[in-house]
C-alpha positions as a Markdown table, in Angstrom:
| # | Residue | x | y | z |
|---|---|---|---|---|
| 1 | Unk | -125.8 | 36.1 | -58.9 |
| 2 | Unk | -123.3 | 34.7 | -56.3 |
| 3 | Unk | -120.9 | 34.1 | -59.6 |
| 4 | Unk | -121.6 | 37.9 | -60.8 |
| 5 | Unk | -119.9 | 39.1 | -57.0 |
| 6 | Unk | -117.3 | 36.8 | -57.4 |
| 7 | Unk | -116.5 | 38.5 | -60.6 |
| 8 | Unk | -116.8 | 41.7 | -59.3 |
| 9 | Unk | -114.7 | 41.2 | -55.8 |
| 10 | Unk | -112.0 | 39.3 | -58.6 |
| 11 | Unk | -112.0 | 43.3 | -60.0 |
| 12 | Unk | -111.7 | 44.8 | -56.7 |
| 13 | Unk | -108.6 | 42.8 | -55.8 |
| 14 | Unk | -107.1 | 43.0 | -59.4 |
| 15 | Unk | -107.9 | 47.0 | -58.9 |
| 16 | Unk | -106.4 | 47.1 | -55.2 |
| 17 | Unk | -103.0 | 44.7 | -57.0 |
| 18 | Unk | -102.5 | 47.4 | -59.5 |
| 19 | Unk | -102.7 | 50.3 | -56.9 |
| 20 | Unk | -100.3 | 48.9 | -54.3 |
| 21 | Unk | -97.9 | 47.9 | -57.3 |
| 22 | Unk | -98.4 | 51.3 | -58.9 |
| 23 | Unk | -97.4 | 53.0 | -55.1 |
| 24 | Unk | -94.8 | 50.6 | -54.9 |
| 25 | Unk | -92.7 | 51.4 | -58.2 |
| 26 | Unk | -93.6 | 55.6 | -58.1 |
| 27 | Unk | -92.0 | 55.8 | -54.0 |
| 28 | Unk | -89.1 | 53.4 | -55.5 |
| 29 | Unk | -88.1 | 55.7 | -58.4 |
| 30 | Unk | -88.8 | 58.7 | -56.0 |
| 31 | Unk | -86.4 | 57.5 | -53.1 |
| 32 | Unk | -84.0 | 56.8 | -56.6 |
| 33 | Unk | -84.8 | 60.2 | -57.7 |
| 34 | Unk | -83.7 | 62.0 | -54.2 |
| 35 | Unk | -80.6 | 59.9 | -53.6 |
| 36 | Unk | -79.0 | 60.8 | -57.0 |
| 37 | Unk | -80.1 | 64.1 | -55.9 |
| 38 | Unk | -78.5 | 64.1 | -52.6 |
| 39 | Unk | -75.1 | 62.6 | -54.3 |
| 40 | Unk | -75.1 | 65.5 | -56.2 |
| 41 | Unk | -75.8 | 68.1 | -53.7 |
| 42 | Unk | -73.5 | 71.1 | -53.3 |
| 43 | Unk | -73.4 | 70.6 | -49.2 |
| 44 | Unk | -70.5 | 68.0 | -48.7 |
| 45 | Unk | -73.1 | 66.6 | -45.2 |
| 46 | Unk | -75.9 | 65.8 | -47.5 |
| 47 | Unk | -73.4 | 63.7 | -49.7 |
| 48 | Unk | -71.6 | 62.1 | -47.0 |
| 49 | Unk | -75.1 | 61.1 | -45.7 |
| 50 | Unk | -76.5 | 60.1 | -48.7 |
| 51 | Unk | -73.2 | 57.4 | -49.3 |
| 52 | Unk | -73.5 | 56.1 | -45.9 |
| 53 | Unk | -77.3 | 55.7 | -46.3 |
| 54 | Unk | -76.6 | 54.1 | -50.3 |
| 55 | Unk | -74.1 | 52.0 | -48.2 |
| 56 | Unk | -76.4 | 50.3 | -45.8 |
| 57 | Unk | -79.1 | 49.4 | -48.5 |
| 58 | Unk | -77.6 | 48.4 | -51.3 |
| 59 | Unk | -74.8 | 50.7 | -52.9 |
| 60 | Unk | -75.3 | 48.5 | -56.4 |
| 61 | Unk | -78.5 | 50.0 | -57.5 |
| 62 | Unk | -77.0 | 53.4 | -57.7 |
| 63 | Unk | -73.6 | 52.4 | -59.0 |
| 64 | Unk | -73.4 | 54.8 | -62.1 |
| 65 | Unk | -73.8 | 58.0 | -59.6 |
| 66 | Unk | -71.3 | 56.5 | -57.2 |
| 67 | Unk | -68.9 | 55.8 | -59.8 |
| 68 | Unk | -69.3 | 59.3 | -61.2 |
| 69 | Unk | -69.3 | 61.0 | -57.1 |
| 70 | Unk | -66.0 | 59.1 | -56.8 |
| 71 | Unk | -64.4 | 60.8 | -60.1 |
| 72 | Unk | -65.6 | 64.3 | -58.9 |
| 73 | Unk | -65.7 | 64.3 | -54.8 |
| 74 | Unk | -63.6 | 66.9 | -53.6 |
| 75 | Unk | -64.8 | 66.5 | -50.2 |
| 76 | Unk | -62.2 | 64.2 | -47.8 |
| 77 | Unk | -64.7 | 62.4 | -45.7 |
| 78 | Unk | -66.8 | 61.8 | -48.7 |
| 79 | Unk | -64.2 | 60.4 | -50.0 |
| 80 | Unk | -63.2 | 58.6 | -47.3 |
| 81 | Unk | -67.0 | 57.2 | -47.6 |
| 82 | Unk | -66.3 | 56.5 | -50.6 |
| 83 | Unk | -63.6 | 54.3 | -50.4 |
| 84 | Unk | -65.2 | 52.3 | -47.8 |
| 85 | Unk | -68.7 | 51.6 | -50.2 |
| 86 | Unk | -66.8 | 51.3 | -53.9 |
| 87 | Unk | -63.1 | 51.1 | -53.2 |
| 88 | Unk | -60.4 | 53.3 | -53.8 |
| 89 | Unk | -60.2 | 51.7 | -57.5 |
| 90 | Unk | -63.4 | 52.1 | -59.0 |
| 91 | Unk | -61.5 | 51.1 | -62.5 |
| 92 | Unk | -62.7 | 47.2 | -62.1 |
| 93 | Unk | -66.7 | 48.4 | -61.8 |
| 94 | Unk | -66.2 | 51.0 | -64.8 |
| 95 | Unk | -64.8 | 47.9 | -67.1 |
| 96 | Unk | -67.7 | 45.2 | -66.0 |
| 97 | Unk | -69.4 | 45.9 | -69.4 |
| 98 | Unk | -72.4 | 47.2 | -71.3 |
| 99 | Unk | -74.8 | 45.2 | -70.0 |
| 100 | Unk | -76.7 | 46.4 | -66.9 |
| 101 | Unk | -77.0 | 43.4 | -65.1 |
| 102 | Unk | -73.7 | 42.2 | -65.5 |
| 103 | Unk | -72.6 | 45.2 | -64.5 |
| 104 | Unk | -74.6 | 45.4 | -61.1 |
| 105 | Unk | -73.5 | 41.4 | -60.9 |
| 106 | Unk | -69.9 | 42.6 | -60.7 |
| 107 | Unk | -70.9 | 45.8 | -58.4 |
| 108 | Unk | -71.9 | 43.5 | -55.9 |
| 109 | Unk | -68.9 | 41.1 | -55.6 |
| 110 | Unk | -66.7 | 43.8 | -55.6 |
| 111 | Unk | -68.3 | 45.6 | -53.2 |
| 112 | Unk | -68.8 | 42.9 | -50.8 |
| 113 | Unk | -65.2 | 41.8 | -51.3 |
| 114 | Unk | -64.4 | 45.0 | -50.3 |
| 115 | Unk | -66.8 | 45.3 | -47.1 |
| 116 | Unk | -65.2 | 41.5 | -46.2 |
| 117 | Unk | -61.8 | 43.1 | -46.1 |
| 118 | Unk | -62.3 | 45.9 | -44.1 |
| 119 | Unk | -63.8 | 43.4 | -41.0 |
């Protein structure tokens, strides 16, 4: 009997595992989905904020809709934004290669190369 509970609490937690994962991955690719969103957003504010929030947290996981915001921004302080996340040159990100995770790889040292100068 005492083995039967065991097996069923073992469910329960597997259960609660797959739930919290499941909630975890659905409000990540939301918050993905309403940054790219934002970036594209016809009001130059909701841009701006959206860089400077991208930014704080991590500017590498959305580097393909930075890279494409910086080709198209016509907006000077999103821009200026910009400039201060990715660089003025965005060419060096754009040439890291095929592969995602070299890609990201080279996002990152270029940005924090970039955030190191500006202190």
């Amino acid at each position: 009997m005492s083995e039967l509970r065991e097996l069923a609490a073992g469910a329960v937690l597997l259960a609660v595992l797959v739930f919290c994962a499941t909630l975890v991955l659905v409000r990540r690719r939301r918050y993905g989905d309403a940054v790219r969103a934002a970036l594209s957003d016809p009001e130059p504010v909701t841009r701006l904020a959206a860089i400077e929030t991208v930014g704080r947290e991590g500017p590498e996981r959305f580097l393909p809709s930075l890279l494409w915001r910086n080709r198209v921004e016509t907006d000077r302080d999103a821009r200026e934004a910009l400039a201060r996340v990715i660089g003025d040159q965005d060419d060096e990100l754009l040439a890291a290669g095929g592969d995602e995770r070299e890609r990201r790889r080279a996002a990152s040292r270029h940005i924090r190369s970039r955030q190191h100068q500006q202190i």
